[in-house]
C-alpha positions as MATLAB code, in Angstrom:
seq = 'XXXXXXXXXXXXXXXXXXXXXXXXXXXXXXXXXXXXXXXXXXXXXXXXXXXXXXXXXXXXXXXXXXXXXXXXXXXXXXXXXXXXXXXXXXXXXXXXXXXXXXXXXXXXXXXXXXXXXXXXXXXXXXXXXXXXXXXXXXXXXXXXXXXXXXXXXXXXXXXXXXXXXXXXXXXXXXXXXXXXXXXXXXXXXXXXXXXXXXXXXXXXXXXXXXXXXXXXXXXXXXXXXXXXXXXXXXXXXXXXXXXXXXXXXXXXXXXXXXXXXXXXXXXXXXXXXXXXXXXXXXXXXXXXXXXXXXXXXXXXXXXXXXXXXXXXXXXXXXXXXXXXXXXXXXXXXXXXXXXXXXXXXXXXXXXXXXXXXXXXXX';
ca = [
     275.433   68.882  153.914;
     273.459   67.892  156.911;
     271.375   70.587  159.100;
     273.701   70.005  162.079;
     276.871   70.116  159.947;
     276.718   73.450  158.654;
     276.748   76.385  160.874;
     275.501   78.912  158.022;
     272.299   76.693  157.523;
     269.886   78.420  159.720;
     271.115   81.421  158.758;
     270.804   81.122  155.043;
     267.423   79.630  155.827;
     266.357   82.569  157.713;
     267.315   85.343  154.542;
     265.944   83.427  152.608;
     262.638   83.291  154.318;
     263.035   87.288  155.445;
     264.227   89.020  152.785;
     262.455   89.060  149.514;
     263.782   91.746  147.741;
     260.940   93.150  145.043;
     261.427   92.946  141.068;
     263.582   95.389  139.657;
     265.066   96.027  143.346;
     269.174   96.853  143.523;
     270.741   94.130  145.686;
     274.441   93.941  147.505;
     274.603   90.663  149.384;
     278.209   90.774  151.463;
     278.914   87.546  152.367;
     275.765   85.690  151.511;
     275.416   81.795  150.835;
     275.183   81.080  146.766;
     271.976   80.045  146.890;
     270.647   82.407  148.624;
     271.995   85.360  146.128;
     270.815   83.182  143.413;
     267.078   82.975  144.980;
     267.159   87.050  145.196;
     268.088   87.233  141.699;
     265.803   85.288  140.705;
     263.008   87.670  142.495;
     264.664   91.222  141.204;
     264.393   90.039  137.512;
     266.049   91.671  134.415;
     264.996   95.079  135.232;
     267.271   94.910  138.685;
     270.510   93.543  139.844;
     272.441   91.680  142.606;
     275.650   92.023  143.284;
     277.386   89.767  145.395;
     280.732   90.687  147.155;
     283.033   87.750  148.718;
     286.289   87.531  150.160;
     286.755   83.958  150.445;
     287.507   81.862  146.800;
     285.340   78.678  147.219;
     282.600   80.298  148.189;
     283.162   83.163  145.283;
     283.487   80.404  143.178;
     279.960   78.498  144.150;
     278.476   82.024  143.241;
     280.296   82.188  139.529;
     278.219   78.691  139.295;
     275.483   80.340  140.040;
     276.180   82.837  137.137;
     277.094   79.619  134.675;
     274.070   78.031  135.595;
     271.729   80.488  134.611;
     273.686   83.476  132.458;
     270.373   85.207  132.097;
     270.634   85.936  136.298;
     271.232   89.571  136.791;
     274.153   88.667  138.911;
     277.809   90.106  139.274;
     280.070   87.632  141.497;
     282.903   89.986  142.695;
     285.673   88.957  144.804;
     287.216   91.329  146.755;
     287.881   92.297  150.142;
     286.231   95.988  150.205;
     284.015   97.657  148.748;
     285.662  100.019  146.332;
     284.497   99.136  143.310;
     281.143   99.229  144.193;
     278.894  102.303  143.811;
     277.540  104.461  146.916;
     274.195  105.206  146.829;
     273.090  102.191  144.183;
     271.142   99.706  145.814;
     267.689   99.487  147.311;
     268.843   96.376  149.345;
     272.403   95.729  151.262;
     272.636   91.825  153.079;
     275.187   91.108  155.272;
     276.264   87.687  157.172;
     278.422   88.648  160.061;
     279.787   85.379  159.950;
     281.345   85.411  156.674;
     283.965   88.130  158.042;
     287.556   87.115  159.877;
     287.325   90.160  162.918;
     284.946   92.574  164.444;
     287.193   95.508  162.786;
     286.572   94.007  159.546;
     282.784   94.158  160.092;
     283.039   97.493  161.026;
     284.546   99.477  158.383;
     281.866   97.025  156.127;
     279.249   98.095  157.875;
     280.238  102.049  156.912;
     280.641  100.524  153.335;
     277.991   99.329  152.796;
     275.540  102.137  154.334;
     277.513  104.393  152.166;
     276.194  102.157  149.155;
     272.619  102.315  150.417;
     269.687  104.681  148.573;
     268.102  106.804  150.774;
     265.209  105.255  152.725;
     266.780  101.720  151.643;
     267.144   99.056  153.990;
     270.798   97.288  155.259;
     270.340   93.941  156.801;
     272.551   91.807  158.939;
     272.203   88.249  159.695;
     274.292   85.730  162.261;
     274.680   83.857  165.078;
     275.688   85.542  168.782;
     278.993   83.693  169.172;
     279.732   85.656  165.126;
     278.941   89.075  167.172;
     275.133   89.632  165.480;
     274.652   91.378  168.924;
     277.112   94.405  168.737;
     276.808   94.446  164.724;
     273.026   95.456  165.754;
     274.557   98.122  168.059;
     276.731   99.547  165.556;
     273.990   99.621  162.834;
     271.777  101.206  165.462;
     274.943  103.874  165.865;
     275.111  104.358  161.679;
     271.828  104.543  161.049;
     270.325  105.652  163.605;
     267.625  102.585  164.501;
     268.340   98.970  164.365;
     265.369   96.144  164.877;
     265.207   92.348  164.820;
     262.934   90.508  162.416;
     263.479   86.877  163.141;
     265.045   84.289  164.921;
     265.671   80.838  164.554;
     267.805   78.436  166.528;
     270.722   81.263  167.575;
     270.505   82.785  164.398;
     269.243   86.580  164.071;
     268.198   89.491  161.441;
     268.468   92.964  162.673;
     267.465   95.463  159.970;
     268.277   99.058  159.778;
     266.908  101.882  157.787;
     269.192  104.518  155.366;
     266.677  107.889  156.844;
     270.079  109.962  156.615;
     273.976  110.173  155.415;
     275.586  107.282  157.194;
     278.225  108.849  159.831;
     281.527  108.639  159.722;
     283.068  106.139  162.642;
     286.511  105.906  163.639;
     287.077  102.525  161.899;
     285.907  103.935  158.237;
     288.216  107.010  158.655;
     291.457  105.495  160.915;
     294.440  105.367  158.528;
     296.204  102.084  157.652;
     299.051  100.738  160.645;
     301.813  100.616  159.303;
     305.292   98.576  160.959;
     308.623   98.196  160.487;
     310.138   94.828  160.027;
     313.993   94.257  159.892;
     314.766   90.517  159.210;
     317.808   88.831  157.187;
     319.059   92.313  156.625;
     315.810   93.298  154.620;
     314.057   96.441  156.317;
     310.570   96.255  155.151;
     307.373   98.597  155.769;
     304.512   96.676  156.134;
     300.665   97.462  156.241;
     298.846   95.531  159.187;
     295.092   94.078  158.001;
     293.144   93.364  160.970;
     291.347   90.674  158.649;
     294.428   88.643  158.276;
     296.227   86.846  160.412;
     298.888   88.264  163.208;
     298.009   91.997  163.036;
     300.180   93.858  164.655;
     302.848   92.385  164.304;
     305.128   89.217  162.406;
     304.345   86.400  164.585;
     307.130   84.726  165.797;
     306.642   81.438  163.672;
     306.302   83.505  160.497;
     309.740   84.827  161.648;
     311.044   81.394  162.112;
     310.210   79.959  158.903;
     311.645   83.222  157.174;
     315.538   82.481  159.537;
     315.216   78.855  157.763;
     314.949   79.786  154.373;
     317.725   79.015  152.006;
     317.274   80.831  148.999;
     319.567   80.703  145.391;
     320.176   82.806  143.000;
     317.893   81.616  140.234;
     315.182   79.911  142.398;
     311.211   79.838  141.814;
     309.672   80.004  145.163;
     306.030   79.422  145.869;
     304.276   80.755  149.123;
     301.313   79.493  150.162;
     298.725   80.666  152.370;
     300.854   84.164  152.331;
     298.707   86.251  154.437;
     300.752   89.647  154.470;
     302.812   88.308  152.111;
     306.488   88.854  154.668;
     307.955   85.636  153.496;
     307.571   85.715  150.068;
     308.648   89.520  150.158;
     311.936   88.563  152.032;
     312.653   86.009  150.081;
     312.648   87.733  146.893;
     314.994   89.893  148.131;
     317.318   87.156  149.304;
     319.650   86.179  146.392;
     319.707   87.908  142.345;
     316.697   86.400  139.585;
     314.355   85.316  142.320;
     311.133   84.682  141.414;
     308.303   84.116  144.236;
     304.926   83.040  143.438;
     302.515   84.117  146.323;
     298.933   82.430  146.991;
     296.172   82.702  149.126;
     292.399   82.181  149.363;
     291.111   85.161  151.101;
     290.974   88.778  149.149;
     291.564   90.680  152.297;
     295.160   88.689  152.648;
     295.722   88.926  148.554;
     294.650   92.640  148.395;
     297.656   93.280  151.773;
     300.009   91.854  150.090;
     299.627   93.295  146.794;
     299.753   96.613  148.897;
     303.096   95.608  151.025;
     304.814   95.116  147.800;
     304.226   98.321  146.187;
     304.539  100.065  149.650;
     308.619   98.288  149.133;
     308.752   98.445  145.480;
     308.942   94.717  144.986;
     308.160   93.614  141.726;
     309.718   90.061  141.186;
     306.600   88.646  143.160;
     303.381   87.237  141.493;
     300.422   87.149  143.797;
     297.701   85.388  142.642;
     294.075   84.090  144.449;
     294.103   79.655  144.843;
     292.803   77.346  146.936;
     295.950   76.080  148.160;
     297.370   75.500  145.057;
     295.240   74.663  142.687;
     295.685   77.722  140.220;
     298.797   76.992  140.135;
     299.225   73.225  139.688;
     300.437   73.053  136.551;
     303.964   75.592  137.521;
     306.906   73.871  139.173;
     309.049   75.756  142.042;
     312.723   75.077  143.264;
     311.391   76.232  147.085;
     308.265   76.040  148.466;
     307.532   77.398  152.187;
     304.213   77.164  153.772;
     302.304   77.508  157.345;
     299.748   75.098  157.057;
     296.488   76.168  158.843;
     294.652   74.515  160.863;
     291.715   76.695  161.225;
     289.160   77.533  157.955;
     286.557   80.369  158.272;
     284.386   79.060  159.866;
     285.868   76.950  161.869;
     288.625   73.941  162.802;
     289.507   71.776  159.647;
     291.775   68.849  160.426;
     292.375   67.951  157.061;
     293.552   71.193  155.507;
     297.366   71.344  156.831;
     297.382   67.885  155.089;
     296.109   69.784  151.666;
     298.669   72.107  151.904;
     301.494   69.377  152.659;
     300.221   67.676  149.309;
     300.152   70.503  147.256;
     303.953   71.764  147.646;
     304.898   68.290  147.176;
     302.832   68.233  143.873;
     304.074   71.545  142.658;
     307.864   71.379  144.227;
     310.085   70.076  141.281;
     312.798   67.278  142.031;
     315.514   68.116  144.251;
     313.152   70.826  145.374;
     313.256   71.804  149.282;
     309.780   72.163  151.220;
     309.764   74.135  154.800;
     306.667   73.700  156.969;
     306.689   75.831  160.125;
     304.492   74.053  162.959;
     303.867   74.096  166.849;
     305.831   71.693  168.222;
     303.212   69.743  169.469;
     301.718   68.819  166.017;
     303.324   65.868  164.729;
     303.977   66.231  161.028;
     307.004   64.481  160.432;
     305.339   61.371  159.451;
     302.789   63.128  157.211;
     305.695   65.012  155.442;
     307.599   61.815  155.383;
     305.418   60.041  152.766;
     305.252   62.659  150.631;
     308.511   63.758  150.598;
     311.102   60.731  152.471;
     313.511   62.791  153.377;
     312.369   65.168  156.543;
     314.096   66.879  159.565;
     314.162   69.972  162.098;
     316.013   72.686  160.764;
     315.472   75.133  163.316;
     313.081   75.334  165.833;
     312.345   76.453  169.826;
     310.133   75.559  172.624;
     306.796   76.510  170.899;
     307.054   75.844  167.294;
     309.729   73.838  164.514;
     310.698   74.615  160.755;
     310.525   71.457  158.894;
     312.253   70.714  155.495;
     311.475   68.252  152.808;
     313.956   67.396  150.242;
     311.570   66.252  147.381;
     313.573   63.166  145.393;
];
């Protein structure tokens, strides 16, 4: 990928360059570029260990190529959206990007994390542009650990580096407990966990509402969500009619690991959730109803070509006679998009800001 094309280039160039961790060092890289983590251990060597956290699939799965490449790397790929699994007090080395995360609250109770996993005297660095919020995340390590510093700079990209000298305080994002809502729609009353890492916190946004009013749902029917963030839709909709089965997907941990949570917190157990890109670990199934907010909007950020993904993967995995519903903003024209891959298309309920769409697959 060109220089100007990637906005993680100067950054990865920049760790790499800084940070060169020492042979038989203990690494945790949160967020960090594949080749990057695969550089470091590379330099650490049998006698240490990197272990590299990410919440977003493709790039977890560029580091598990990293591991095939080269089994004899001392590297775990983990993907996961905290920290839990991961020992305090283990590594010599923590590395974070502050661009790899989806919200400032997100970075926060990471940055408590990950000093928690910190030896004493080790060293916690943190690497980004301004516009990801490098800035404050200096601030706040400076608040943890008592002393924050730059090391380099390089076309709007920083490294601030902070030092473990003491136990890493507690802040009130590490110790707040969960928020938790109430949600009442199609005469389902359902407790849900808000994730300021995936999308609408706070509340169920008022397309996500939409899309769940135009659901038809059958006894009998296989439903696949995609993209289910908290997971509301498919959770309603399993509750809908008798034998549903709903098949939930998504490509970030932090929305995977929610909704996992929101359907214990109800006791709903006729859901599968299970980590894709799109669709693609699930290609192979075939679902009666598939319903879907295509995103516009990928990490890092604006992706035209990813609502169209979406569109093509729940006409791939919808069976015949299947029905598709898309919600939108009005002012995106998908009709004709839908209408090759599906021919039959049309409004099924909709207001002045946004439209369900249904596709009857022939």
């Amino acid at each position: 990928m060109p220089r100007a094309a990637d906005p993680r280039f100067y950054t990865n160039e920049l760790l790499s360059e800084t940070i060169v961790p020492a042979a038989g060092q203990q690494v945790l890289a949160l967020g960090i570029a594949a080749e990057v983590v695969g550089e470091w251990a590379r330099a650490v060597g049998r006698a240490g260990k990197v272990v590299a956290v990410e919440h977003w699939l493709p790039d977890w799965r560029r580091l598990r190529v990293e591991c095939e490449r080269d089994p004899t790397l001392p590297l775990d790929a983990v993907f996961a959206g905290s920290l839990a699994g991961i020992n305090e007090a283990d590594f010599d080395i923590v590395a974070i990007d502050v661009s790899s995360y989806p919200s400032t609250a997100a970075l926060a109770r990471m940055a408590h994390a990950a000093g928690a996993r910190l030896k004493a005297h080790g060293v916690c660095y943190a690497a980004g542009p301004k516009d990801a919020g490098i800035l404050s995340f200096g601030k706040r390590l400076e608040a943890l650990f008592g002393n924050a510093e730059p090391l380099a700079y390089r076309k709007g990209q920083r490294i601030i580096a902070a030092h473990k000298l003491h136990d890493v305080a507690s802040t009130p994002e590490a110790t707040t407990e969960p928020e938790i809502i109430i949600a009442e729609m199609r005469g389902q009353r359902l407790e849900l966990e808000m994730e300021p890492a995936v999308f609408a916190h706070g509340s169920v946004d008022e397309a996500t509402a939409l899309l769940i009013d135009a659901l038809e749902i059958a006894p009998g029917d296989r439903m696949a969500d995609l993209g289910c963030g908290s997971g509301v839709v498919g959770m309603v909709a399993a509750r809908l009619a008798p034998d549903v089965a709903v098949t939930m997907t998504d490509a970030d941990a932090y929305a995977l690991e929610l909704a996992q949570r929101n359907c214990a917190r109800n006791g709903i157990t006729n859901i599968t959730i299970t980590a894709a890109d799109v669709a693609d670990t699930i290609a192979e199934q075939r679902f009666t109803v598939v319903a879907c907010n295509p995103p516009f909007h990928q990490r890092h950020g604006h992706n035209p070509d990813l609502a169209l993904r979406f569109m093509r993967a729940a006409s791939e995995v919808l069976e015949p006679g299947g029905r598709a519903y898309f919600v939108a903003n009005r002012f995106l024209a998908y009709e004709a998009k839908l209408s090759t891959l599906f021919g039959n298309v049309h409004e099924v309920v909709g207001d002045e800001r946004y439209k369900v769409l249904l596709g009857m697959k022939t």
